[in-house]
Residue frames as qw, qx, qy, qz and C-alpha x, y, z in Angstrom:
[[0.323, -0.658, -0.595, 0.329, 22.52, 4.33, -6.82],
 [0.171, 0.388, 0.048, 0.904, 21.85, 8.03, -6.54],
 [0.126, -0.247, -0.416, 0.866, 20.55, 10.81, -3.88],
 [0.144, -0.635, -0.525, -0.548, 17.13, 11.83, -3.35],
 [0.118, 0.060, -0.488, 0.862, 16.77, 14.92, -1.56],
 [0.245, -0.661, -0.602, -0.374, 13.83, 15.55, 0.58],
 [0.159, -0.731, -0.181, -0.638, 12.47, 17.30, 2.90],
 [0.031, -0.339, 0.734, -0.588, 13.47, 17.59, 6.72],
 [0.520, -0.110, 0.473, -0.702, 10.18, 16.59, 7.87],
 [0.921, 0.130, -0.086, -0.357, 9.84, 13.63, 5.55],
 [0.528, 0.451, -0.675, 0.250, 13.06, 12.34, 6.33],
 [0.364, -0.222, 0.632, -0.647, 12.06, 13.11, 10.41],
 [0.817, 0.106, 0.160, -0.544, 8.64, 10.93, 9.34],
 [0.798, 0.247, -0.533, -0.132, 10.67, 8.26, 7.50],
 [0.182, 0.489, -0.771, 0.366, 12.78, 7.69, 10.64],
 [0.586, 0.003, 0.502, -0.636, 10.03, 7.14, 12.98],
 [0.888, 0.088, 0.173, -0.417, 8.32, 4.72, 10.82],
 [0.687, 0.435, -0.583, -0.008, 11.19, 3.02, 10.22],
 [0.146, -0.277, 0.778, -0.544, 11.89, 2.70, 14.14],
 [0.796, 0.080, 0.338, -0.496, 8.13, 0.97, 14.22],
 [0.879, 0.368, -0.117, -0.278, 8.59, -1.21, 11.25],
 [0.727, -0.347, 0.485, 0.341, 12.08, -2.60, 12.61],
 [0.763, 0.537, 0.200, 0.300, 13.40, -1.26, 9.03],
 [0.638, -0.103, 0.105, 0.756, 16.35, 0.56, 7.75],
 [0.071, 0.647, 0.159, -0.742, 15.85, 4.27, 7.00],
 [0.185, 0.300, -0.620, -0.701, 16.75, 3.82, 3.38],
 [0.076, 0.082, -0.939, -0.324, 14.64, 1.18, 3.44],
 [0.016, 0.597, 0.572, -0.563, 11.71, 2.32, 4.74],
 [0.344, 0.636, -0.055, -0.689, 11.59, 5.24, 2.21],
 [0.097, 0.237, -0.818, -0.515, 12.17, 2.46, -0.43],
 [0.199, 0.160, 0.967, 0.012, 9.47, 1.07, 0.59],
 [0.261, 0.667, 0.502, -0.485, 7.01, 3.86, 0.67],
 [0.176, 0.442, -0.503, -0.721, 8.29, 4.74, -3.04],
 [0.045, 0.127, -0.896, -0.423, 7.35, 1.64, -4.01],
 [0.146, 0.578, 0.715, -0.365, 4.14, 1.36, -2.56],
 [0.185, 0.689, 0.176, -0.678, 3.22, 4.52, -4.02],
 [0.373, 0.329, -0.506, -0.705, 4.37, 4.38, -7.56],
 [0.161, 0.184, 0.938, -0.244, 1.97, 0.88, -7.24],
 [0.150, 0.572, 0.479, -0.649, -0.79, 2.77, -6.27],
 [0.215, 0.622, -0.226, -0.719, -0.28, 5.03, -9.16],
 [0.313, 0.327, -0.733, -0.508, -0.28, 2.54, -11.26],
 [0.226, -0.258, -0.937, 0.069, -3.02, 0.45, -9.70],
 [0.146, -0.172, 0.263, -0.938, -5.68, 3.39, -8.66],
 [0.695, -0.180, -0.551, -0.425, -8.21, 0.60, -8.63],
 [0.728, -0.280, -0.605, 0.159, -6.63, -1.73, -6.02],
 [0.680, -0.723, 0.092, -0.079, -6.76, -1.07, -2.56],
 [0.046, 0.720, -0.661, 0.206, -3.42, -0.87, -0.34],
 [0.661, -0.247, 0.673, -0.222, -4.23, -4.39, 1.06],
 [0.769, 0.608, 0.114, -0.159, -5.16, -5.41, -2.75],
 [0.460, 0.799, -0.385, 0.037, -1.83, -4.08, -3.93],
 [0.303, -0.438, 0.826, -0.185, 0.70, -6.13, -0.72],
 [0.857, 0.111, 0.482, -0.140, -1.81, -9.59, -1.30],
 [0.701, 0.672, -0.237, 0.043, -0.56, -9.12, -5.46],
 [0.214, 0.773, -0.574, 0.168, 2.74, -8.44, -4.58],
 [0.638, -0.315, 0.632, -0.307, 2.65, -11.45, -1.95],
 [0.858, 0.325, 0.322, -0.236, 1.38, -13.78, -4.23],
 [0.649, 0.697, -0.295, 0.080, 4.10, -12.72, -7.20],
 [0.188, 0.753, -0.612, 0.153, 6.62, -13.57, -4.47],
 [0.666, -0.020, -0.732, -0.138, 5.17, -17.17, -3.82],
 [0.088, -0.005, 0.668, -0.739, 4.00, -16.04, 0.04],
 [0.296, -0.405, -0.827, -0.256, 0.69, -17.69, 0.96],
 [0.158, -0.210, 0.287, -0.921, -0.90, -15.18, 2.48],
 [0.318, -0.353, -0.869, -0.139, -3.58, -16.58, 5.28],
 [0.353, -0.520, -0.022, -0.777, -6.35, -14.42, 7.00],
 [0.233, -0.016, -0.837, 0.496, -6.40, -14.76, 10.48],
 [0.452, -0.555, -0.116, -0.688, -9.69, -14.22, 12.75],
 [0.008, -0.193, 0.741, -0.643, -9.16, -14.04, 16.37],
 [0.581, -0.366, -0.409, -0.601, -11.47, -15.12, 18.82]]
């Protein structure tokens, strides 16, 4: 494991959206790493594209809901 330094204000922004997402700080910014280097390597798929893949590779049936 090793230390990635950022910035105050992206550390202030990871907290917060870890407080919404009921995640850990570290884990929160793990996620948006991972998301992103994705992306980068997927500049085709969409961010909903890239979570349905990743769903799928971890054997989650992923089912579309439509209110009403």
């Amino acid at each position: 494991m090793g230390i990635v330094k950022i910035n105050d204000q992206l550390h202030e922004d990871i907290r917060k959206a870890s407080s919404v997402m009921v995640r850990s700080i570290n884990a929160q910014a793990e996620y948006w790493i991972k998301v992103g280097m994705l992306a980068e390597a997927n500049p085709g798929m969409t961010f909903t594209d890239i979570m349905r893949e990743q769903m799928q590779q971890a054997d989650i049936e992923v089912r579309q809901v439509i209110g009403g």
